[in-house]
C-alpha positions in Angstrom: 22.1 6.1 26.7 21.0 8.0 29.6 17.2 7.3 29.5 14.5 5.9 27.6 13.2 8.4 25.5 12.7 8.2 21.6 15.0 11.4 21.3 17.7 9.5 23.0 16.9 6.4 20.3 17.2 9.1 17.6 19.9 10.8 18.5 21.6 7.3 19.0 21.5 6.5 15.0 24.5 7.2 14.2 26.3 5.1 16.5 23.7 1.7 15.8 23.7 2.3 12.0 27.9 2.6 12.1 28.0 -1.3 14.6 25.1 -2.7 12.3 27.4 -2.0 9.0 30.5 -3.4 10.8 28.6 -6.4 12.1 26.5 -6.9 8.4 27.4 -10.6 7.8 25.6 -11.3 11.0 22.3 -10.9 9.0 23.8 -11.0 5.3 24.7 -14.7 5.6 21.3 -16.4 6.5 19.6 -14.3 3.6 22.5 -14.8 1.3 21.7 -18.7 1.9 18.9 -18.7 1.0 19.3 -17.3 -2.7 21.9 -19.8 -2.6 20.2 -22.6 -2.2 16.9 -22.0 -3.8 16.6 -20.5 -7.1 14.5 -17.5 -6.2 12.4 -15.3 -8.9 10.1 -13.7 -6.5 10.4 -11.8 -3.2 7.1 -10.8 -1.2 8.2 -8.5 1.9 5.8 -8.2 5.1 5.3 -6.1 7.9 2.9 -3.7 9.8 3.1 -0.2 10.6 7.0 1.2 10.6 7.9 -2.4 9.4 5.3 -2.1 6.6 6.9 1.3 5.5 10.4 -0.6 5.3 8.6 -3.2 3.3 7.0 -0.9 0.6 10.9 0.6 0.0 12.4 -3.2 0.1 10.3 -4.3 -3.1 11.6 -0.8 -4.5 14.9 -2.0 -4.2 14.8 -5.7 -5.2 12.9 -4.3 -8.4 15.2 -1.3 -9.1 18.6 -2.9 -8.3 18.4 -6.8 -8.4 15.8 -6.8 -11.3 13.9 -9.5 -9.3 9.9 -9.6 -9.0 9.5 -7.7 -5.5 5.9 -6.8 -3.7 5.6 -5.2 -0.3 2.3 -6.4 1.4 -0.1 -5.7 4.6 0.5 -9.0 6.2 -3.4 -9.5 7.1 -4.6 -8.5 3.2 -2.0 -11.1 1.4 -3.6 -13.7 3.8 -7.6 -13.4 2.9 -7.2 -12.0 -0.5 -3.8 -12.5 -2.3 -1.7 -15.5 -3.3 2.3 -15.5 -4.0 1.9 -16.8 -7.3 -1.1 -15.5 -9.2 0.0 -16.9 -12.6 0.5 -20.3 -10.8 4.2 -20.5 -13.4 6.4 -20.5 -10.0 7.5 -22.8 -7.7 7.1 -22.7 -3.9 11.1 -22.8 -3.3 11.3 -20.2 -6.2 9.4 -18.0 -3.8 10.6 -16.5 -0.6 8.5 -14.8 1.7 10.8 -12.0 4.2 8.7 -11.0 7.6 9.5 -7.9 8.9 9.1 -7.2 13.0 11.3 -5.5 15.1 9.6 -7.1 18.2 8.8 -10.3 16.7 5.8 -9.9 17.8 3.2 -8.4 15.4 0.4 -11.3 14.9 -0.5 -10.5 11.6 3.2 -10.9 10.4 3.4 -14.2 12.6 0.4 -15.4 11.0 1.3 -14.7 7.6 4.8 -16.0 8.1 3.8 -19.3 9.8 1.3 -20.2 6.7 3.6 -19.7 4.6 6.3 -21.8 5.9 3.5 -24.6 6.6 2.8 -24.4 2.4 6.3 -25.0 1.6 7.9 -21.3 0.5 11.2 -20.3 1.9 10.7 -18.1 4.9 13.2 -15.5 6.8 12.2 -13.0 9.5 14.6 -9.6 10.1 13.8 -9.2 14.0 16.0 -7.5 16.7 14.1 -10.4 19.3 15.9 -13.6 18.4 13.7 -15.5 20.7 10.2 -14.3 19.9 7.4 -16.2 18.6 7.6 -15.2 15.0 11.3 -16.8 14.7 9.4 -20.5 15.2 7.9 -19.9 12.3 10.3 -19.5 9.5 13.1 -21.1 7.7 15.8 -18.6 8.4 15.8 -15.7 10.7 18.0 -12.5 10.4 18.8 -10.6 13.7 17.9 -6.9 13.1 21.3 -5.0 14.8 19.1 -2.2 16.5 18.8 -3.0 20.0 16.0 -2.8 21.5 13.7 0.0 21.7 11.0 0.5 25.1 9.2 3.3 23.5 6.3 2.8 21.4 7.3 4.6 18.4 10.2 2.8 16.4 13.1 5.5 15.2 16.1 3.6 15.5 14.9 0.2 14.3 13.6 1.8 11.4 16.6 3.2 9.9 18.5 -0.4 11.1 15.9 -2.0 9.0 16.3 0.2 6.1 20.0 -0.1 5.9 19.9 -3.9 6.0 17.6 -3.8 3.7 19.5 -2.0 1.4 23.0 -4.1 2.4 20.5 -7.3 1.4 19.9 -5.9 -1.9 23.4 -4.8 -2.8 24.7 -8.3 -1.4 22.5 -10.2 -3.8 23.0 -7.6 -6.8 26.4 -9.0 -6.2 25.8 -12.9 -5.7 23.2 -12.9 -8.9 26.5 -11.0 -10.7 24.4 -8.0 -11.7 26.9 -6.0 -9.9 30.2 -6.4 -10.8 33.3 -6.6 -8.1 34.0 -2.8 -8.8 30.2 -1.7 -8.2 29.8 -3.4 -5.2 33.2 -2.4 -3.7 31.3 1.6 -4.7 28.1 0.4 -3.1 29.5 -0.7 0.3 31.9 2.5 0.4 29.3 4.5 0.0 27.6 3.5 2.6 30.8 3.4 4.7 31.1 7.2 4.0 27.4 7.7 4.6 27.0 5.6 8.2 30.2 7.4 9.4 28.3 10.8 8.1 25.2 10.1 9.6 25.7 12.7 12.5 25.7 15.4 10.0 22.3 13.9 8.8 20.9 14.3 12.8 22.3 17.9 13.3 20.8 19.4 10.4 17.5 17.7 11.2 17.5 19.4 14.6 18.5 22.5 13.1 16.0 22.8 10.4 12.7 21.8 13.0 14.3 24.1 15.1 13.5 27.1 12.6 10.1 25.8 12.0 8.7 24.8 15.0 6.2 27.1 16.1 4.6 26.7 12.4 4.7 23.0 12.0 3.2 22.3 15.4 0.4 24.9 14.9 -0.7 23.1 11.7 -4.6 22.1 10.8 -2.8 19.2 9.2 0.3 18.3 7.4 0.6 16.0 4.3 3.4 14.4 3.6 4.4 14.0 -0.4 7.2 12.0 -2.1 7.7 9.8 -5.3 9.5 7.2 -6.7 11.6 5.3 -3.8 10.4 7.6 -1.4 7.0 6.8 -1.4 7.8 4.2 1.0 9.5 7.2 3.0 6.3 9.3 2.7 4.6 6.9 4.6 6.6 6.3 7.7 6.6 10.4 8.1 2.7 10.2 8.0 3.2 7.1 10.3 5.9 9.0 13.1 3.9 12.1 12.8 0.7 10.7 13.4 1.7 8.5 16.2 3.5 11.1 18.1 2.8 15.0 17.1 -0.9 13.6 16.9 -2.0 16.1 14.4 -3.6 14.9 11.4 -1.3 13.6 8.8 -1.9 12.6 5.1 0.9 11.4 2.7 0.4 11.1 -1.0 3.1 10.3 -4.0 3.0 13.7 -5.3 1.5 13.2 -8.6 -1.4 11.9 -6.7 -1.6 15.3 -4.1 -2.8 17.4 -7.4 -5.9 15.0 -7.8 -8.3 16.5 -5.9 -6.6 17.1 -2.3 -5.3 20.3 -3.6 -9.0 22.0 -3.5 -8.2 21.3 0.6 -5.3 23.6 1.1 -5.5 26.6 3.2 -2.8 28.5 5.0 -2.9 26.7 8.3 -1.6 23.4 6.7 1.9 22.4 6.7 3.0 20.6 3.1 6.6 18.3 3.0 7.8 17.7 0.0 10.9 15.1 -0.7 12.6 15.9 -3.6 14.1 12.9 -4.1 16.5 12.1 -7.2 14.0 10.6 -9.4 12.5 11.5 -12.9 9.7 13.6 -11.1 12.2 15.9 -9.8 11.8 18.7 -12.0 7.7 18.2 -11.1 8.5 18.3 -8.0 9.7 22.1 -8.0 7.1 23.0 -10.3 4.5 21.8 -7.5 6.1 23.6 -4.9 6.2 27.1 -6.5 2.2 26.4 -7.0 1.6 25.4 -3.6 3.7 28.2 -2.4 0.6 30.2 -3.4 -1.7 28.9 -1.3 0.3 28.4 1.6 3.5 29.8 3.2 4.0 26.4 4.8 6.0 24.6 2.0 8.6 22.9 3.1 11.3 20.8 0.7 13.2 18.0 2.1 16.4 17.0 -0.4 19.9 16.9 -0.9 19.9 17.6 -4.5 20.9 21.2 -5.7 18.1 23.7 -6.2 17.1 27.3 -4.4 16.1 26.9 -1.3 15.1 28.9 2.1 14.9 28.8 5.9 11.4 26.7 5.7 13.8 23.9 3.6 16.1 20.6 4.4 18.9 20.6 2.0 21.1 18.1 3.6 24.6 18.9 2.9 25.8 14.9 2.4 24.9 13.1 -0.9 24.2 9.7 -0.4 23.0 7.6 -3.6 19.1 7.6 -3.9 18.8 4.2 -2.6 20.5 5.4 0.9 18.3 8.7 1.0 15.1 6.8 2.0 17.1 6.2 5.6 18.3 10.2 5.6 15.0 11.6 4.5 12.9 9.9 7.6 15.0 11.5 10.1 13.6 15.5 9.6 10.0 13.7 10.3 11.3 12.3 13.7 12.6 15.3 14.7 8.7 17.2 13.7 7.3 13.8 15.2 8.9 13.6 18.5 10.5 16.9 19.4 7.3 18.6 18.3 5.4 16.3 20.7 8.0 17.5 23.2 7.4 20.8 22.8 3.2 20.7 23.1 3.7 18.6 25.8 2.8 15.1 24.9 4.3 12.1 26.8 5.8 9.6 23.5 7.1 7.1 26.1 3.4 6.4 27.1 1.2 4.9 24.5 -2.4 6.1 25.3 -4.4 2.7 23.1 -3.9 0.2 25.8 -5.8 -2.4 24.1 -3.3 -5.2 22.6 -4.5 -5.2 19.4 -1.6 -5.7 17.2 1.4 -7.5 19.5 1.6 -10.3 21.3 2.0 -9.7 24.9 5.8 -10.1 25.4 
């Protein structure tokens, strides 16, 4: 790349998702080992911020396609108020705890991490820092193939992340034989076909914030709505919005939206919706037409096939619904850190100097 920027880390997705698939046994094998060696019946997944996002959608996919008990957790609130094993019928090695830190250096991950490797649970950390603090602290640690990113705001990582995430799942769908030899030969073609398509994925992004620009960055407030395995998605758009656009963002499972924050819509607030390819689906348009009502600011993120208009995403690849998580963040970069661009906000320069949440590296 030229320069830092996170635009130039965006852009750049294409190329570090294609090298992270072709160089997937580098963080396959360690996690692969550790199902191997330990008979494991629960999976808790940690992180903060974009890594708690990834973390939410992990647990989604363990549950969903492996059929393993799966939570995704704040690190700070598992360690004052939960436990890994509340009906105290597991064992510790039938537990494995999975830190999430692209910098390796988040303290409440560390923190979590360390205590539980000190009580006895199989540990692993996915990190792109193979020699920061958090990697003394587990059992196995997993290098995260995104390369490092010196911007605040994580873009790059995250969708690295979320495809290894997905490659850990399918791996172990296929070790635990719950996916025969012909479904995971379709699972890791399909995201062959969908790495090597990812540019598509980055132009039409561009496009669509392109048409919508002067709208979405003259909002009140956006919310953010998804379901299903999206919800995890829903979250890191509030997240990238919020840390860079800096207008105030609010995501919801869509169900959820209709509860009450519905009697706050007015026709300066900007409403995503992603249509994922879930049972709410159908719900999903029916919400849209009645928001459309209230504000001209509706705008549908999918790739499935349904009417749609300049003010909509309808991304013209078809990955599974397992891989959409990773396509569906990237329309809420572009809003995030074009529109900050464009208002004139500086997203190499983080503003909250106060070090808070990282370890000074």
């Amino acid at each position: 790349m030229d320069e830092v920027s996170v635009l130039n880390y965006m852009y750049d997705q294409p190329r570090a998702l294609k090298s992270a698939f072709d160089q997937r046994e580098i963080f396959i094998t360690p996690f692969i080992e550790l199902f191997a060696k330990n008979n494991i019946k629960k999976v808790l997944f940690f992180g903060s911020g974009t890594s708690y996002n990834a973390a939410i959608i992990a647990a989604h996919y363990f549950k969903q396609i492996v059929g393993i008990d799966a939570v995704g957790y704040y690190p700070t609130v598992f360690k004052n108020y939960e436990k890994a094993d509340w009906t105290n019928t597991l064992k510790k090695e039938e537990i494995l705890f999975v830190g999430i830190s692209q910098s390796g250096t988040s303290i409440s991950t560390i923190d979590v991490m360390k205590k539980a490797k000190n009580d006895g649970y199989q540990t692993i950390v996915l990190t792109e820092n193979l020699e920061s603090e958090i990697t003394n602290h587990t059992d196995k640690v997993a290098h995260l193939l995104c390369g490092k990113e010196l911007t605040p705001p994580e873009t790059r990582g995250y969708t690295a992340t979320m495809l290894t995430l997905y490659i850990w799942a399918v791996e172990i769908a296929y070790f635990k034989n719950i996916y025969s030899e012909t479904n995971y030969k379709q699972a890791i073609s399909e995201i062959d076909d969908f790495v090597k398509n990812f540019d598509i994925v980055i132009k039409e992004s561009s496009d669509w914030y392109e048409r919508n620009k002067i709208t979405i960055v003259n909002s009140d407030r956006i919310y953010v709505m998804g379901y299903g395995v999206d919800f995890g998605s829903v979250l890191e758009g509030m997240l990238k919005i919020g840390e860079m656009l800096r207008i105030p963002t609010i995501g919801y499972e869509i169900e959820e939206y209709s509860h009450g924050p519905t009697m706050a819509i007015t026709n300066r607030q900007t409403l995503f919706m992603i249509g994922s390819d879930e049972i709410e689906w159908e719900r999903c348009l029916q919400f849209r037409e009645v928001f459309k009502k209230y504000t001209n600011r509706v705008h549908l993120i999918t790739c499935k096939e349904t009417q749609i208009d300049d003010r909509d995403i309808q991304f013209t690849i078809h990955p599974n619904k397992y891989l959409c998580p990773i396509m569906y963040t990237i329309p809420f970069q572009f809003v995030a850190a074009k529109g900050a661009k464009d208002i004139g906000i500086d997203t190499n320069i983080n503003p909250f100097v106060e070090p808070l949440a990282h370890l000074e590296e």
